[in-house]
Backbone as CSV, one residue per row, in Angstrom:
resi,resn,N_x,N_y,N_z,CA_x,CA_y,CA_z,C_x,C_y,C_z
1,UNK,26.509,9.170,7.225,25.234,8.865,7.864,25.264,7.404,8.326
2,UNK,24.799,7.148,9.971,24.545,6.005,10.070,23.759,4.728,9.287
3,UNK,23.867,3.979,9.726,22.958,2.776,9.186,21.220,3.251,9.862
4,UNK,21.072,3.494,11.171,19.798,4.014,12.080,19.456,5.124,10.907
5,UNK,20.263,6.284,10.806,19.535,7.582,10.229,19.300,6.761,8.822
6,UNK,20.265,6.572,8.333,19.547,5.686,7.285,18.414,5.545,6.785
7,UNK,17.951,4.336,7.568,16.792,3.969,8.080,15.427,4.760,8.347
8,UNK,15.800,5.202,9.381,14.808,6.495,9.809,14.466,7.755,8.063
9,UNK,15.547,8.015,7.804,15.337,8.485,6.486,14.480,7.831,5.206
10,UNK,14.793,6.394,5.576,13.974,5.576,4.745,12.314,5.467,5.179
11,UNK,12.234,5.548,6.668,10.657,5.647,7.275,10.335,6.708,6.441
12,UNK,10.945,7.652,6.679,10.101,8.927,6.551,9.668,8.995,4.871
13,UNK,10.429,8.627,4.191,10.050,8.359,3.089,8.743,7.648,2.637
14,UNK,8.716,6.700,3.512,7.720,5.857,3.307,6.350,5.973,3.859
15,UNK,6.673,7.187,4.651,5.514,7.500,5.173,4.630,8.684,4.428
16,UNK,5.432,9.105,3.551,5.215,10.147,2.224,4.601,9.328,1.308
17,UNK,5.256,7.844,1.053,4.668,7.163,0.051,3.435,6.940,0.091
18,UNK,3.709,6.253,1.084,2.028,5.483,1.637,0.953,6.262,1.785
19,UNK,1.372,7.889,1.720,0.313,8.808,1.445,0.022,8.703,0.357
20,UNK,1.033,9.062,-0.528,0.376,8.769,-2.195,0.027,7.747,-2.615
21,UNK,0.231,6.485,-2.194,-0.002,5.254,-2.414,-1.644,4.993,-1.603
22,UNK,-2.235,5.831,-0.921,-3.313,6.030,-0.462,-4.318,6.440,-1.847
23,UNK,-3.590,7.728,-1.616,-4.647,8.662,-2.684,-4.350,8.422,-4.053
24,UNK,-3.637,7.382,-4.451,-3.715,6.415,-5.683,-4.868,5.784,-5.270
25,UNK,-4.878,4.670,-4.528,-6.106,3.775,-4.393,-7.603,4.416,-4.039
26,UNK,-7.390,5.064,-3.602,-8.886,5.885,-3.602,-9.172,6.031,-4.932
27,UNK,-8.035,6.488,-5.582,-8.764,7.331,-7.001,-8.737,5.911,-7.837
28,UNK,-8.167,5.242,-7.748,-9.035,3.020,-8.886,-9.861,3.277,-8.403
29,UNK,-10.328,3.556,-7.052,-11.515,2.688,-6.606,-12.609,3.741,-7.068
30,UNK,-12.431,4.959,-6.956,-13.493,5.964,-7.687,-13.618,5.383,-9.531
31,UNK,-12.469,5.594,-9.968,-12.027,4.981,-11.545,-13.406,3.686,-11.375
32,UNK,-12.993,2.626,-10.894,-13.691,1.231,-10.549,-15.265,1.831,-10.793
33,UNK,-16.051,2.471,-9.465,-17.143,2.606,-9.622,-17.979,3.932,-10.248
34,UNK,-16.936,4.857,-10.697,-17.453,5.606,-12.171,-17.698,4.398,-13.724
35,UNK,-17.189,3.522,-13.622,-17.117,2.612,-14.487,-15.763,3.084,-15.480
36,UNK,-15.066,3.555,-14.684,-13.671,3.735,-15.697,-12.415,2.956,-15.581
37,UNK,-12.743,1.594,-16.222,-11.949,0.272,-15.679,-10.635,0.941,-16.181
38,UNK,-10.499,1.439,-17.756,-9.180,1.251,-17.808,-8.218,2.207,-17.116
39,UNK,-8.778,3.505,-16.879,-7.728,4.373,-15.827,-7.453,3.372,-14.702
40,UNK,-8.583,2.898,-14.339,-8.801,2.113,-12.792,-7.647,1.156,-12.935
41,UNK,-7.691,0.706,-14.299,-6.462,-0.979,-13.991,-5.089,0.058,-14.284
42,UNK,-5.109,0.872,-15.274,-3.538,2.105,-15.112,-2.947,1.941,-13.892
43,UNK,-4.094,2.757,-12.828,-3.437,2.771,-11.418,-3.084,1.346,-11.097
44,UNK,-4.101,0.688,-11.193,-3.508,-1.645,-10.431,-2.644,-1.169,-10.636
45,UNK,-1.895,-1.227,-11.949,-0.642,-1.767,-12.057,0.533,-0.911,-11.311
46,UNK,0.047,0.576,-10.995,1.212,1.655,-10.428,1.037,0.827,-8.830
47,UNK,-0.258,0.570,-8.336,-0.400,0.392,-6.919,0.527,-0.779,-6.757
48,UNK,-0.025,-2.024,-7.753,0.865,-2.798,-7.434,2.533,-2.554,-7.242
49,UNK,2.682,-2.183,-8.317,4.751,-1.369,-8.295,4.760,-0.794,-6.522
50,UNK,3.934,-0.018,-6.316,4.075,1.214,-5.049,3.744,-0.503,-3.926
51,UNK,2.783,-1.083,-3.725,3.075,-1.973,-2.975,4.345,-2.900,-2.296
52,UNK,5.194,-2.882,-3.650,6.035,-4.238,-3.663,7.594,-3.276,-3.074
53,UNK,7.459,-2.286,-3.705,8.317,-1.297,-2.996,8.138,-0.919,-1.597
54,UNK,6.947,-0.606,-1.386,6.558,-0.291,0.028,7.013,-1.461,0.920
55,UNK,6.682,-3.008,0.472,6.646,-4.234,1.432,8.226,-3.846,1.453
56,UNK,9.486,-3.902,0.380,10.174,-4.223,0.563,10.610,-2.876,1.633
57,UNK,11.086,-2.167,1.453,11.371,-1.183,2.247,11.159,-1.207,3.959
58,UNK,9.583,-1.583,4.031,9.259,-1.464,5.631,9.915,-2.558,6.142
59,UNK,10.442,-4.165,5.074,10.869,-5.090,5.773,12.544,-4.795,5.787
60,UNK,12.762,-4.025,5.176,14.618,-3.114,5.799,14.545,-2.319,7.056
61,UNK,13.242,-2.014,7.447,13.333,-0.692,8.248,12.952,-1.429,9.643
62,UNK,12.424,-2.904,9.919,11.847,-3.086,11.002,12.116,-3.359,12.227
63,UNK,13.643,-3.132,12.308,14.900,-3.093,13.344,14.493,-1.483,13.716
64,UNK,13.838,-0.541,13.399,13.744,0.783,13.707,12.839,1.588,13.952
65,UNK,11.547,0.638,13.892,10.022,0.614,13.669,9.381,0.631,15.258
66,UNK,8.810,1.854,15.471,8.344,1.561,17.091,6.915,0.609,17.141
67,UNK,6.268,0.809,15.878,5.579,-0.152,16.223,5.376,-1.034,14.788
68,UNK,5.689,-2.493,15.084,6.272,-3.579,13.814,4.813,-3.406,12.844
69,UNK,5.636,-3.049,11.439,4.900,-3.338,10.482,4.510,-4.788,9.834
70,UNK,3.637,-5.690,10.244,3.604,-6.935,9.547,3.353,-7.025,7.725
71,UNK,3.976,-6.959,6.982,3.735,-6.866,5.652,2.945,-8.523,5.407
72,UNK,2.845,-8.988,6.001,2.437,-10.586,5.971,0.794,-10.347,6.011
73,UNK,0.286,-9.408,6.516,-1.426,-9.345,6.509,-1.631,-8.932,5.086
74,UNK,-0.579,-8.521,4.232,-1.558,-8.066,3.042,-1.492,-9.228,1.531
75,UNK,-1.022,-10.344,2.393,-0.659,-11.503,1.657,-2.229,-11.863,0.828
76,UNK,-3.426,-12.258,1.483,-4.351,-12.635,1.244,-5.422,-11.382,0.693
77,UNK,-5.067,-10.267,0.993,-5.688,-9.195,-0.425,-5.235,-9.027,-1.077
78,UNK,-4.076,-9.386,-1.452,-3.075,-9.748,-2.634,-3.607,-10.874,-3.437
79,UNK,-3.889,-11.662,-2.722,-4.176,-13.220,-3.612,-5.709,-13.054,-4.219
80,UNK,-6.657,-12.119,-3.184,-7.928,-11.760,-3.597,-7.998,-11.337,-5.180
81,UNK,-6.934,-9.702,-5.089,-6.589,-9.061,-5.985,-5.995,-9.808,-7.471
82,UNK,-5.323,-10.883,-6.936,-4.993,-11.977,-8.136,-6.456,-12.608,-8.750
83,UNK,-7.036,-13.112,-7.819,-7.746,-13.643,-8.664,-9.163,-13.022,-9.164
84,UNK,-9.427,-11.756,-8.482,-10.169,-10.351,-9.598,-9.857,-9.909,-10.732
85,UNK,-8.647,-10.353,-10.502,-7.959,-9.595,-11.968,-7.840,-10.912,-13.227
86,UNK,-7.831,-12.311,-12.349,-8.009,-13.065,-13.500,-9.050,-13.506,-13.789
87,UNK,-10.212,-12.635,-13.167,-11.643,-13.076,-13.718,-12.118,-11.846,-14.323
88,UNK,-11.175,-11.035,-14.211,-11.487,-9.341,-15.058,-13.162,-9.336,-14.120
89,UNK,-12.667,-9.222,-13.620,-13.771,-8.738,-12.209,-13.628,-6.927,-11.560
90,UNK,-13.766,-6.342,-12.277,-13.690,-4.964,-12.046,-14.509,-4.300,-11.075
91,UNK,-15.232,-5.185,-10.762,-16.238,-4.751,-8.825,-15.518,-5.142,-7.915
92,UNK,-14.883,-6.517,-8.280,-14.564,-7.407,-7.149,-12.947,-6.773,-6.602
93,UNK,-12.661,-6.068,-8.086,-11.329,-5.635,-7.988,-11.344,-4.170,-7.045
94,UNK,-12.579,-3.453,-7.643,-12.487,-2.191,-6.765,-12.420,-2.187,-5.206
95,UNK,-13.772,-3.388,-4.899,-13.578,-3.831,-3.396,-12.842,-4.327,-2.332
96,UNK,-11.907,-5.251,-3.297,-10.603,-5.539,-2.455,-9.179,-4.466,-2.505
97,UNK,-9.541,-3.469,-3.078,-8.811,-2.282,-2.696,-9.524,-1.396,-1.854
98,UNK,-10.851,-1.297,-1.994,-11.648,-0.284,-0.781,-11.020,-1.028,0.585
99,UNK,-11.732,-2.348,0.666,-12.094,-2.700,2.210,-11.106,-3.392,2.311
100,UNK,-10.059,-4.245,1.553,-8.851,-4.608,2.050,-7.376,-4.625,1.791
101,UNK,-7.162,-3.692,0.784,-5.598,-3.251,0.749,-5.493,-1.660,1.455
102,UNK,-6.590,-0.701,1.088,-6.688,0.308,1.655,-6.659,0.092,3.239
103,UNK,-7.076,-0.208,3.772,-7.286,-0.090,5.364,-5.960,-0.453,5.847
104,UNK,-4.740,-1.663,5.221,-3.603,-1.983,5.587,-2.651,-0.916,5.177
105,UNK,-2.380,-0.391,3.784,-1.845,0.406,4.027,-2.156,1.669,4.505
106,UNK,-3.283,2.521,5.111,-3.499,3.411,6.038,-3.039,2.955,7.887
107,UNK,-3.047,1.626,8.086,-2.718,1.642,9.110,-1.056,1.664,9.315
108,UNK,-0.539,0.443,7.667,0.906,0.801,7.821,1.664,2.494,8.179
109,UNK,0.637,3.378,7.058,1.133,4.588,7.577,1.113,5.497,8.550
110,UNK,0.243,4.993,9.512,-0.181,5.330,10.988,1.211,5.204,11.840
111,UNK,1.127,3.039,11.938,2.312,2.620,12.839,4.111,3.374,11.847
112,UNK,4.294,4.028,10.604,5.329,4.320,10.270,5.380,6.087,10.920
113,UNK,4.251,6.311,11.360,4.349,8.036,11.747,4.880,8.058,12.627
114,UNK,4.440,6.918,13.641,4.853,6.386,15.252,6.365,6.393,14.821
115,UNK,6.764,5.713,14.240,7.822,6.060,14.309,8.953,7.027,13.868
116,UNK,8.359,8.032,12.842,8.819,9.404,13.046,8.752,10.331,14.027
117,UNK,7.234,9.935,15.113,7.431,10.840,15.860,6.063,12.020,15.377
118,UNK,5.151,11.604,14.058,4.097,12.670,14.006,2.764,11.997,14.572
């Protein structure tokens, strides 16, 4: 297998992820405002893992990407997310996964379909 199929094999993967890595964060953020912090922080910590994998991956794949994934926008709901979590802020935490890690990775998995082709 080429280095391209490779690649492309690796999109497609990731475009599977970022589904589940979706419907992980939906379900903290339900966890969050049922008031069920500790399932809710269970998932943080999986989302976070599924994040850092995800960044790294799309930044191998972006020689192959029809339309460029910037992993650099989710720098600052990252840093949000840091400092919710060091104020054990469990609203503040649910919200910066509703309105700003969620919306980046749904769009990452949009521009990664583009480039499968769905």
């Amino acid at each position: 297998m080429d280095q391209r199929a490779e690649k492309m094999e690796l999109i497609q993967t990731l475009v599977e992820y970022t589904g589940r890595l979706i419907k992980g964060i939906n379900e903290a953020v339900d966890s969050f405002h049922e008031g069920m912090e500790g399932k809710g922080m269970d998932l943080v910590v999986q989302i976070i893992d599924g994040l850092k994998w995800t960044m790294e991956a799309i930044t191998l794949t972006l020689d192959v990407q029809v339309e460029l994934v910037d992993v650099s926008e989710i720098i600052e709901p990252l840093n949000a997310m840091i400092e919710a979590l060091e104020n054990i802020d469990y609203v503040l935490i649910g919200d910066v996964l509703e309105y700003e890690i969620l919306p980046k990775v749904e769009e990452w998995n949009q521009k990664l379909n583009l480039t499968i082709g769905e």
